[in-house]
matplotlib code that plots the C-alpha trace (Angstrom):
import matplotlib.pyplot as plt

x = [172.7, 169.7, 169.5, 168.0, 165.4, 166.8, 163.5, 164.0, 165.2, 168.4, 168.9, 168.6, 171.6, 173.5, 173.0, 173.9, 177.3, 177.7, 177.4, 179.7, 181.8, 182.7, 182.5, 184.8, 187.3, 186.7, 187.9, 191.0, 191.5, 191.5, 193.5, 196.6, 196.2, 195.7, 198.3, 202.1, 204.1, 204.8, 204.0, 200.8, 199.9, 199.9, 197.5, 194.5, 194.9, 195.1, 191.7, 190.4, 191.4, 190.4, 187.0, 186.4, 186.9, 185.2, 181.6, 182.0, 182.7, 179.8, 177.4, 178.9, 178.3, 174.9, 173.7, 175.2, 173.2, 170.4, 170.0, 171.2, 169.1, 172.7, 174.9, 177.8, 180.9, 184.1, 184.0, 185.2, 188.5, 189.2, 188.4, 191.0, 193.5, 192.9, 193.0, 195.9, 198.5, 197.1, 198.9, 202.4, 202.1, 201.9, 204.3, 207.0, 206.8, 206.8, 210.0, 211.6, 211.0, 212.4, 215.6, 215.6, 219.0, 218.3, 219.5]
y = [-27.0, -27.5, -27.6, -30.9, -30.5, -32.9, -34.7, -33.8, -36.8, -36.1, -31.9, -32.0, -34.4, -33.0, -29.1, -30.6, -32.5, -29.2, -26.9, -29.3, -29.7, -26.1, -25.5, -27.9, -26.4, -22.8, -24.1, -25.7, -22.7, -20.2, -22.8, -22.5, -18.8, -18.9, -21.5, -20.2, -22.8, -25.1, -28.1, -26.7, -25.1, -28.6, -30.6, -27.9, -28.1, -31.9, -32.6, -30.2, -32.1, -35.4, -34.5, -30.9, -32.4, -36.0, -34.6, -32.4, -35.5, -37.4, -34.6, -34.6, -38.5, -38.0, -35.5, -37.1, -40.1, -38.1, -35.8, -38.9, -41.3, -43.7, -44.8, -42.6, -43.7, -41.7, -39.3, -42.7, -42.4, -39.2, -39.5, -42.5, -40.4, -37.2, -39.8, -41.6, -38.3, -36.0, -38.1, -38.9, -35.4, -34.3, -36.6, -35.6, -31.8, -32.6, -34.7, -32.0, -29.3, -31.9, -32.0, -28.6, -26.5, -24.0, -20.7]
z = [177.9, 180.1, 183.4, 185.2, 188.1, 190.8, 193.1, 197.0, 197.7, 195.6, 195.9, 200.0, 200.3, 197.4, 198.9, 203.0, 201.5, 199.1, 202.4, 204.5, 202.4, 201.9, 205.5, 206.2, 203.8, 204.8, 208.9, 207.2, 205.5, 208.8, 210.4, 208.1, 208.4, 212.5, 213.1, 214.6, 213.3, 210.0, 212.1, 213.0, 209.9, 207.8, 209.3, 208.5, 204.9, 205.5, 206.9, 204.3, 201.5, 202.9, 204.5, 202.5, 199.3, 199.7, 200.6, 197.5, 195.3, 197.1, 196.4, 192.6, 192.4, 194.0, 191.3, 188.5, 189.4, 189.7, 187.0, 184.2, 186.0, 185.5, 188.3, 187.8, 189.7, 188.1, 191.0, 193.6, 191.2, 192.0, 195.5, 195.7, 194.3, 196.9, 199.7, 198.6, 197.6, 200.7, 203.1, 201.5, 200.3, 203.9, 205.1, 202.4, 203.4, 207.0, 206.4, 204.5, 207.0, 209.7, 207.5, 206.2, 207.2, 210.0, 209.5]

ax = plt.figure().add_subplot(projection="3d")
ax.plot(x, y, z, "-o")
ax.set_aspect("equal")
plt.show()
C-alpha cells in the first residue's frame, strides 16, 4: 500500500479539521467526566458527536478527494446518519431517565 503525498492546499485543511475535530471530542469528553448530573452529562457527548465527528469526516472526504484525484462523497452518508441518530438517541435517554423509577 503506498502512501499518497497530499499538495498544501489539501494536507493544511485536512490536518486543521483533523486537530479540531479531536479537540472538539476531547472537551466533550472532560465534560461527561466533570459534569454532576445525568442531565448535564448528556449534552457533552452530544456536541461531540455532531461537531467532533463531522470535521473528522470532512477532513476524510477532503483527502480522499485528494489523494484519488476523484470526488469522493460516501463520507456525506455517514455524516447524515451521525446527525440524524445523535439527537433521537439523546432525546430517548433523556426521556428514559425522566421516566425512570426513583429509588
Amino acid at each position: 500500500m503506498s502512501v499518497a503525498m497530499l499538495p498544501w492546499w489539501a494536507a493544511v485543511p485536512v490536518a486543521v479539521l483533523l486537530v479540531l475535530g479531536g479537540l472538539i471530542t476531547l472537551v466533550g469528553t472532560l465534560g461527561l467526566l466533570r459534569l454532576k448530573t445525568f442531565y448535564q452529562r448528556i449534552h457533552g457527548p452530544a456536541i461531540a458527536i455532531s461537531t467532533g465527528a463531522g470535521c473528522i469526516l470532512v477532513a476524510s472526504m477532503v483527502y480522499f478527494t485528494a489523494a484519488q484525484s476523484r470526488l469522493v462523497i460516501h463520507e456525506l452518508l455517514i455524516t447524515v446518519f451521525i446527525l440524524i441518530s445523535s439527537p433521537v438517541t439523546t432525546m430517548l435517554l433523556m426521556r428514559a431517565a425522566i421516566f425512570r423509577p426513583r429509588d
